[in-house]
C-alpha positions in Angstrom: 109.8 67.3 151.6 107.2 69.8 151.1 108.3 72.3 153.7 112.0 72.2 152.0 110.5 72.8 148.8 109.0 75.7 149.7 111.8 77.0 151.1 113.6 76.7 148.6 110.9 78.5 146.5 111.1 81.2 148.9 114.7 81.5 148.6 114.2 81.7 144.6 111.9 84.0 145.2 113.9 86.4 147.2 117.0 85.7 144.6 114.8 87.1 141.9 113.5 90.0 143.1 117.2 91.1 144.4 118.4 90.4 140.9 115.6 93.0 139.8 116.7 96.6 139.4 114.4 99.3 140.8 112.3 101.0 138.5 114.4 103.7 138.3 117.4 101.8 137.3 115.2 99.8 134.5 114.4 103.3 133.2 118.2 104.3 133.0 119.0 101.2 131.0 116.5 102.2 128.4 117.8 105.6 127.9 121.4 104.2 127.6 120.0 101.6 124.9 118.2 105.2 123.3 121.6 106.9 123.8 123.0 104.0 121.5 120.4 104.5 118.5 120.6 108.0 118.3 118.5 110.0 121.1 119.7 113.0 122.7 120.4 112.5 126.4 118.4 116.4 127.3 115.7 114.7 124.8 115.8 111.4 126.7 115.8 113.2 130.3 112.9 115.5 129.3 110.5 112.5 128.1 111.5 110.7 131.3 111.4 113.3 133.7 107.7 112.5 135.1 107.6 108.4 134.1 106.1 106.5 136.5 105.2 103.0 137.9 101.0 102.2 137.0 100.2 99.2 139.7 96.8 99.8 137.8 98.2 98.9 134.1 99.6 95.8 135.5 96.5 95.0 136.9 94.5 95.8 133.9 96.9 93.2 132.1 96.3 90.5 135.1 92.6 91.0 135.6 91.3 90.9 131.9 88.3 88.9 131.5 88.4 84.9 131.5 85.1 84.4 131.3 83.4 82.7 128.2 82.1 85.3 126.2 79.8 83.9 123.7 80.0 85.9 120.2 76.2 86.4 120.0 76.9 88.7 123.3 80.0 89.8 122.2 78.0 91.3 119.7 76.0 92.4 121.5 77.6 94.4 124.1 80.0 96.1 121.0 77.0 96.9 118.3 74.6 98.3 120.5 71.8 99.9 118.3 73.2 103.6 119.3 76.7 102.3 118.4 75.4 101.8 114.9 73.3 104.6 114.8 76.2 106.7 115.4 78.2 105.0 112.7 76.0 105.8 109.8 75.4 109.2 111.0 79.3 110.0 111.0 80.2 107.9 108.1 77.4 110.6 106.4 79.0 113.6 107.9 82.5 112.4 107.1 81.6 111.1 103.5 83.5 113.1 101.3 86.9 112.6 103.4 86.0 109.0 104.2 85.4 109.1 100.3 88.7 110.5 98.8 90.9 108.7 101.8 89.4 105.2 100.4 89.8 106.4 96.4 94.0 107.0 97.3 94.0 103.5 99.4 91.4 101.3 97.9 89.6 100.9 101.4 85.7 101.1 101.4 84.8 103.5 103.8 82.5 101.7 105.7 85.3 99.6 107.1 87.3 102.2 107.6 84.3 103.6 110.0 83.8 100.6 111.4 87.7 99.9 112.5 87.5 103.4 114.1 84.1 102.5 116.3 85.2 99.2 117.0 88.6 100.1 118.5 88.4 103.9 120.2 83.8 104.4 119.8 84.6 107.0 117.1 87.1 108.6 119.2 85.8 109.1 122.5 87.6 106.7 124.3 91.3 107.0 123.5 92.6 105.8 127.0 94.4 108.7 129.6 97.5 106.8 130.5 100.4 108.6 129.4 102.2 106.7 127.0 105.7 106.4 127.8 104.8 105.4 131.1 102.1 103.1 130.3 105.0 101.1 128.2 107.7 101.6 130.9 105.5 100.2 133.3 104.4 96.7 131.5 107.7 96.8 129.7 109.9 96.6 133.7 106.7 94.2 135.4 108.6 91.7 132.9 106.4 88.9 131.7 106.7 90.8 128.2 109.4 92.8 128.7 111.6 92.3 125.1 107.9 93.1 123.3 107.2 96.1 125.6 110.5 97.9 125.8 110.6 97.6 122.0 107.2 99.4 122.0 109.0 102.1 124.9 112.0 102.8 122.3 109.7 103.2 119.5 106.9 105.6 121.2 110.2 108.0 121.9 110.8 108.0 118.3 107.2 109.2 117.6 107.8 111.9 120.2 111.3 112.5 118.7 109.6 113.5 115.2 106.8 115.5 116.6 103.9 114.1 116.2 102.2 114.5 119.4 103.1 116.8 122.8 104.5 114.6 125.5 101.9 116.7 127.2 98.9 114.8 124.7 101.0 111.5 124.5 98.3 109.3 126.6 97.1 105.8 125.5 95.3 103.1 127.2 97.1 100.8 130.2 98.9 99.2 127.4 100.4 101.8 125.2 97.6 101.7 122.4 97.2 105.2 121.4 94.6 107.4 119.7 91.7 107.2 117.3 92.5 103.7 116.0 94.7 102.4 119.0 97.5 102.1 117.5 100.7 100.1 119.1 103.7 102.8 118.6 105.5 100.3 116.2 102.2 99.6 114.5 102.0 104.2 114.1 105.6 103.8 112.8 104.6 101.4 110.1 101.5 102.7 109.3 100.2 105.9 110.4 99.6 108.8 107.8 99.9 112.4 107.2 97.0 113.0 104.9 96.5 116.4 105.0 100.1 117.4 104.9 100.4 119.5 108.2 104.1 117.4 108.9 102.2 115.7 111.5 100.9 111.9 112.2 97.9 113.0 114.2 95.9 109.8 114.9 94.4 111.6 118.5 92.6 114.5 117.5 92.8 114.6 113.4 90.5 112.7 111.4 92.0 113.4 108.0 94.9 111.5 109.8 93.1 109.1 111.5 90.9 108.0 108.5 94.3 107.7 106.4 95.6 105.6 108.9 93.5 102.8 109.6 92.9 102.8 105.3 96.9 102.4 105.2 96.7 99.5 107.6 94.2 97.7 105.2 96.1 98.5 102.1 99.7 97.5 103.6 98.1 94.3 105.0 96.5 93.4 101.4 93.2 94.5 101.6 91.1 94.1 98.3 88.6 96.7 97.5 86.5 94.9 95.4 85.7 92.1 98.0 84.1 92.2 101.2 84.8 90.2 104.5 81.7 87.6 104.6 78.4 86.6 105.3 76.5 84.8 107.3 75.8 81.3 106.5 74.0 77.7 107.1 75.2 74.0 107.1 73.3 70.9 106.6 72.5 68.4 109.0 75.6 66.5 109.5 78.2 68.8 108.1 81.9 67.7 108.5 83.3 70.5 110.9 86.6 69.3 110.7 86.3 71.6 107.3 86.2 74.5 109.2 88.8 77.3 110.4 91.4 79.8 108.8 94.5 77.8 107.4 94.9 78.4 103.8 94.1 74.8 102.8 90.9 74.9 103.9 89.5 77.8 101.5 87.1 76.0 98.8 85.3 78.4 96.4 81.8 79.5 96.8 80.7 76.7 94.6 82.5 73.9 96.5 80.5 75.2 99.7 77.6 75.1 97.6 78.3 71.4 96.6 78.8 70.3 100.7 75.4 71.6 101.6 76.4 75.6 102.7 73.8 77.9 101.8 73.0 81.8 102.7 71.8 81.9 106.6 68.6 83.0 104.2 68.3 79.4 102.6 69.8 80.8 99.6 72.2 79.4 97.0 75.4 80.9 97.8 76.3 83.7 95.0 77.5 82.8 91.6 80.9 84.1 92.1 84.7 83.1 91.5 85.6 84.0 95.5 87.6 81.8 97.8 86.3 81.3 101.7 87.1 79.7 104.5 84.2 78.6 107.3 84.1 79.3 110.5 82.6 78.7 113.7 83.5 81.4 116.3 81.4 78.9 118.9 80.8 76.0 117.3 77.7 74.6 114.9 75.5 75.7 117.7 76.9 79.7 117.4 77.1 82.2 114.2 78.5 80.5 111.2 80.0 82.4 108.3 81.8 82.2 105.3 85.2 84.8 105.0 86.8 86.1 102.2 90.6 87.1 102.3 89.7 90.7 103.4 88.8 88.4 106.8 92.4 87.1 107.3 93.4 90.9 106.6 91.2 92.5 109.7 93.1 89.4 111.4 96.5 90.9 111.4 94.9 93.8 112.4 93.6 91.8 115.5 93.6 87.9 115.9 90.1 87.7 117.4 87.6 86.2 115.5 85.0 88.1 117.6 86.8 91.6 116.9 86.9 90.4 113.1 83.2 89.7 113.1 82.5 92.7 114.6 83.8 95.0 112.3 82.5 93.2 109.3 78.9 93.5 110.7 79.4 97.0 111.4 80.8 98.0 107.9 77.6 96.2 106.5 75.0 98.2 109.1 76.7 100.9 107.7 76.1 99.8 104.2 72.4 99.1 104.8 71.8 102.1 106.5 70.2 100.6 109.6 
């Protein structure tokens, strides 16, 4: 029984990958879907002309870490006391663009500096994988192929208008481009033209860049007059069940107060009329905080709590200068 079952996997198997199209052919059936929206068939030759299969981006996507990674080294490894050296030093240099970009969008600065460490280390590391192969790539290996050939189609539109050289057009394994790794339907969406040059430059313009990641926050309800959290401690015997994100579990500030929750300095919690949620990234034994609604904001941006807490801890190293 087991011997014909694996035959007949083998078979399966074998139908599959005859069913599959080369590479080449995948590629053609993305420029006759562009051909349908609108693209020019020179434009859509020229943007293909060089595409190739990256074995390596697929095995980026297979090989990402599965090990636990506890938040205190999480942390860690992504706050580095350079890392936030650097951060106050450039939010300083850059204050009076970081300063006018957050009066137009009602961003703090800090967070806007602390998105751009957090996601490209200022800039430095943008990823070298052209783009449209990058997408191609992931988009024919096929596990998410309707999610990736969407992102394909939409990186040829910000070719299309201009924005960026084919030449320049590199992103990481994935397709994440620039300064603040944006997704190409994410750039689309949200990316900005701040100083008026006719051009979204997220790789190598800061103006741009800044504008950006402060349009992200804005589109996605960022407040301006709130903050993200704070560190906090339970009493013995807390009821964790009252912990995690959904909606219904936000209590105010003084509700937490009545359960036991106090400042991680044993500290009443502050006097104010702000909703939070609790959460334990690792459980009662890990970091415990308190988040505000700008939280579940940097969570569209991206649905780690880690990446969340990061950013939040950077943007207030920034604020205390150290």
């Amino acid at each position: 029984m087991r011997a014909w079952c694996l035959a007949i996997a083998l078979i399966s198997s074998a139908v599959s990958a005859e069913q599959k199209p080369s590479f080449a052919d995948y590629i053609e059936s993305v420029k006759q879907q562009a051909l349908e929206q609108g693209f020019e068939r020179g434009f859509l030759d020229d943007a293909f002309a060089d595409v190739e299969f990256y074995q390596r981006s697929v095995q980026a996507d297979k090989n990402q870490p599965e090990f636990k990674l506890t938040l205190e080294r999480y942390l860690k490894s992504r706050l580095p006391d350079w890392k936030v050296k650097k951060a106050i030093q450039l939010y300083e240099e850059n204050k009076p663009l970081l300063e006018k970009v957050g009066e137009q969008y009602g961003v703090q600065p800090r967070f806007i500096v602390a998105l751009w460490g957090n996601e490209s280390n200022f800039g430095a590391i943008q990823g070298k994988f052209p783009v449209l192969s990058a997408l191609a790539t992931m988009a024919y290996e096929g596990r998410r192929e309707p999610l990736f050939r969407k992102q394909l189609l939409a990186a040829l539109t910000i070719l299309k208008q201009g924005h960026i050289e084919k030449s320049q057009f590199v992103g990481s394994w994935a397709g994440a481009m620039g300064q603040s790794q944006f997704m190409p339907t994410s750039f689309l969406t949200y990316a900005q033209d701040f100083d008026g040059d006719g051009k979204k430059d997220i790789w190598g313009n800061k103006a741009d860049v800044f504008a950006s990641i402060a349009n992200y926050l804005k589109s996605e309800g960022w407040d301006h007059a709130g903050t993200w959290g704070r560190q906090v401690k339970l009493p013995a015997g807390f009821d964790e069940t009252l912990s995690g994100l959904e909606k219904d579990k936000m209590l105010s500030l003084q509700q937490w107060q009545a359960l036991g929750v106090k400042r991680y300095n044993g500290q009443d919690l502050p006097a104010a009329d702000v909703r939070a949620n609790l959460i334990m990234p690792d459980g009662k034994d890990g970091r415990i905080y308190l988040v505000y609604d700008n939280f579940h904001t940097l969570m569209h941006w991206n649905r780690s709590t880690y990446f969340g807490s990061a950013v939040g801890t950077l943007a207030d190293r920034i604020q205390w200068g150290k």
